[in-house]
C-alpha positions in Angstrom: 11.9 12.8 -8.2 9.1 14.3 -6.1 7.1 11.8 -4.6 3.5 12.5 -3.5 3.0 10.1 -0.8 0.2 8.9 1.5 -0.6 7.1 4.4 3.4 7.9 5.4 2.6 6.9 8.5 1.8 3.2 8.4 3.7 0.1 8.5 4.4 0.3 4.7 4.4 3.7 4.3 6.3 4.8 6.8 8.9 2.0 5.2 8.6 3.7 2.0 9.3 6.8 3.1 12.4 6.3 4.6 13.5 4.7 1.4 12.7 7.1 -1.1 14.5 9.5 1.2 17.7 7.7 1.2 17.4 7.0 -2.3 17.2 10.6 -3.0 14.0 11.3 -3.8 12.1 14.9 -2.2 8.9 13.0 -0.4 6.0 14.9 0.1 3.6 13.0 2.7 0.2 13.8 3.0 -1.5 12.9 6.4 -4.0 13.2 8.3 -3.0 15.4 11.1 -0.6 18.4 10.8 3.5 17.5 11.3 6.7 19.3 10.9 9.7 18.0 9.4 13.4 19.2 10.0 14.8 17.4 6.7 14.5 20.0 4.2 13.4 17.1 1.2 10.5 16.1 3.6 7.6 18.1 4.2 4.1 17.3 5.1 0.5 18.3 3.3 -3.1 17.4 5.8 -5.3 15.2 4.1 -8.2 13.5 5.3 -8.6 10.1 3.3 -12.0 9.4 5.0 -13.2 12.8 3.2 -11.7 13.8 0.9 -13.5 11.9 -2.2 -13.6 14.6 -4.5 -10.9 15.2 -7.5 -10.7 19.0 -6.2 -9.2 18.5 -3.4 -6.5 16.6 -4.2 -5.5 19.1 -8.1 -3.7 21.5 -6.2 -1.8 18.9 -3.8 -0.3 17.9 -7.2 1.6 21.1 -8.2 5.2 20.0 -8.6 5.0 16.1 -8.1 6.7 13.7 -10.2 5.3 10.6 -8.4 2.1 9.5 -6.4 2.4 6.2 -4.5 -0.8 5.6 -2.4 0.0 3.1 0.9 -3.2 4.0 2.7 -4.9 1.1 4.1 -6.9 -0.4 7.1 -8.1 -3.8 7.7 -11.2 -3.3 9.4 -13.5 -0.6 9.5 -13.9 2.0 12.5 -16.5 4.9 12.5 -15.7 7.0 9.3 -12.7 4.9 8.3 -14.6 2.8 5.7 -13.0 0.7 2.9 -15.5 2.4 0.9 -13.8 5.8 1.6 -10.2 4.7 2.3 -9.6 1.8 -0.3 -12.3 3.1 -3.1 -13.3 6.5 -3.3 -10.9 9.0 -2.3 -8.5 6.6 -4.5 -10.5 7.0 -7.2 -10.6 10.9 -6.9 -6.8 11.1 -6.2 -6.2 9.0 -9.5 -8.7 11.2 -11.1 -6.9 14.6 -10.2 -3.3 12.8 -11.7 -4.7 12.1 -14.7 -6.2 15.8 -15.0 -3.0 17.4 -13.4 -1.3 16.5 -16.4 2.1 16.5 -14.8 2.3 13.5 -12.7 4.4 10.9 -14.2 3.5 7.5 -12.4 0.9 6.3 -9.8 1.9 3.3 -7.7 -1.2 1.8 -6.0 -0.5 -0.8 -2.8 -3.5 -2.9 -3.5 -3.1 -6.3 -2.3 -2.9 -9.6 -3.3 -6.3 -11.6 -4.2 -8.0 -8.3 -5.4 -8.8 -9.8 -8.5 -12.4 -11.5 -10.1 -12.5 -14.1 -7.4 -12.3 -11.4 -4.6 -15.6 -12.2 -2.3 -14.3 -9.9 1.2 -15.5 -6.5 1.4 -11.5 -5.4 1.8 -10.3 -7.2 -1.3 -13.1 -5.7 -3.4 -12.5 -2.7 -2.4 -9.2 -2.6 -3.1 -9.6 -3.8 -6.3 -12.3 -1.1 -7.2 -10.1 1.6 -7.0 -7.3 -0.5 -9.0 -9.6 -1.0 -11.9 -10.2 2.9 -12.2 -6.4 3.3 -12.1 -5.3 0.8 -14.7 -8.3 2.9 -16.5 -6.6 6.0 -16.8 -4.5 7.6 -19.4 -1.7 7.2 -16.6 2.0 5.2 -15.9 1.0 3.4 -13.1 2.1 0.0 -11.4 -0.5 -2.2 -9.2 1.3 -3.6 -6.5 -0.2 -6.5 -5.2 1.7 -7.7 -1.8 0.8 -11.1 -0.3 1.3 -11.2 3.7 4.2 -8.5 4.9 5.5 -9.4 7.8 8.4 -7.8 9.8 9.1 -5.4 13.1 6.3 -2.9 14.1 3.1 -4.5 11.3 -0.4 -5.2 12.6 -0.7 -8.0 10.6 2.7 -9.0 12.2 1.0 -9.2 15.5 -1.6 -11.0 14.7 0.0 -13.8 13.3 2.7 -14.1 16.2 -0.2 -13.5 18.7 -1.9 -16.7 16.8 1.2 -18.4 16.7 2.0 -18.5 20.5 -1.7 -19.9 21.5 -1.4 -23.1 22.7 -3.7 -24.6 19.7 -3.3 -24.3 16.4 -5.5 -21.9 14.5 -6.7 -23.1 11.2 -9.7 -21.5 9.6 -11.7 -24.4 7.2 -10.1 -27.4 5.8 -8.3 -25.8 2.4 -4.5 -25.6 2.4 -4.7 -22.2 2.7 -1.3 -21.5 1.0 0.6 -18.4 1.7 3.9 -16.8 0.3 5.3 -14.0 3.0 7.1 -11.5 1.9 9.2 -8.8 4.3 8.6 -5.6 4.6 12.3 -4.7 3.3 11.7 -6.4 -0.3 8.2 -4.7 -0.6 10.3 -1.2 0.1 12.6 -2.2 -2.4 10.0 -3.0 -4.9 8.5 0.6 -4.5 11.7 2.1 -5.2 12.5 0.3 -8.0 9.4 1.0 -9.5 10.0 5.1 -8.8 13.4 4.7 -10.5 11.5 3.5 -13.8 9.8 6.4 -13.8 9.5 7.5 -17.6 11.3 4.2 -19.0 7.6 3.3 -19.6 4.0 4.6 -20.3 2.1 1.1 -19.5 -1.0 1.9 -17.6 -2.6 -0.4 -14.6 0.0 -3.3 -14.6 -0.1 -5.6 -11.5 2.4 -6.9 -9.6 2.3 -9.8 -7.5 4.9 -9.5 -4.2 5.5 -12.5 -2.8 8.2 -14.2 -0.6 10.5 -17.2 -2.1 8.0 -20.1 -1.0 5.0 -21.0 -0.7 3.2 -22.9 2.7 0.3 -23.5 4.5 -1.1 -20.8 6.8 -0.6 -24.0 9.4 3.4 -24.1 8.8 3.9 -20.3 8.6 2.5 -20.6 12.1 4.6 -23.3 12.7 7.8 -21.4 12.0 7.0 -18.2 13.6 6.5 -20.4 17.0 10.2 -21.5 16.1 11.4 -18.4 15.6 9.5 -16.7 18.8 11.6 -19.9 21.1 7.8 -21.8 21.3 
């Protein structure tokens, strides 16, 4: 397959693309500044996610792909990177330009998991914005909907081990506050999985949830990453 692929240079994406690489797949990543590759089934296309809202620009990116799988993401906003641009429009238009392309096969969305009808943060509505319009289209296309990702080199990561090694505990209200981790490893193998499908079936806009083995309080994952860090 060839894989259209953005934000190739984050923590998931960059995950993914290895993946799809070693799984055979030609991966096309489009980001935001120019780079070279020496591996002649990786190349590079510049795209600027904070702009480029508009179903034009992203038709003739298309020619030739197989497979679009969109990783971009932030988790707070900084001058022109804007959920609104990032997580909703430019989404929206790349979806839009699949469906009109005509060619693409499947669209694989990382959304996230609680952008759904009870989503009240600007980041989870967002997200969930541009997922609607996806499962809207006359296009294959999986929803993938990842609870906390931790492993080696994520922000999120950092966080939660900078958290964990305060000398208080952190706990944000009085709910539970359950969460299900889930490593970055088995949310790579989900994506490939998912490319593999390709053309086994049409469905448009189904979600799915990835979660680790077990559920537990924000308060115990905590716990057991001070364990883990020697604490």
């Amino acid at each position: 397959m060839k894989v259209l692929l953005t934000g190739a240079t984050g923590f998931v994406g960059s995950h993914v693309r290895d993946a799809l690489l070693a799984d055979g797949h030609d991966v096309v990543c489009a980001v935001p500044r120019e780079m070279n590759s020496s591996n002649p089934r990786l190349s590079y296309l510049t795209a600027d996610f904070a702009k480029d809202t508009d179903k034009s620009a992203w038709l003739a990116r298309l020619a030739g792909i197989d497979v679009v799988i969109n990783t971009v993401g932030i988790f707070r906003e900084s001058g022109e990177q804007s959920f609104s641009a990032l997580h909703t429009k430019t989404p929206r238009a790349l979806f839009a330009a699949c469906a009109e392309a005509g060619t693409v096969r499947l669209v694989v969305q990382l959304s996230a998991l609680g952008a759904d009808e009870q989503a009240t943060t600007a980041y989870h509505l967002s997200k969930m914005a541009a997922d609607d319009v996806l499962a809207g289209l006359p296009l294959a296309s999986w929803i993938v909907q990842p609870s906390l990702i931790y492993g080696k080199g994520g922000a999120s990561a950092r966080v939660f081990r900078m958290l964990a090694s305060m000398p208080l505990t952190v706990r944000f209200g009085d709910a539970a506050q359950l969460v299900q981790p889930i490593h970055i490893d088995d949310v790579t193998a989900a994506f490939v999985a998912l490319v593999r499908k390709t053309g086994t079936d049409g469905a448009a806009g189904r979600r799915l949830a990835l979660v680790g083995p077990e559920a537990l309080p924000f308060t115990d994952y905590l716990a057991r990453l001070r364990s883990a860090l020697g604490i």
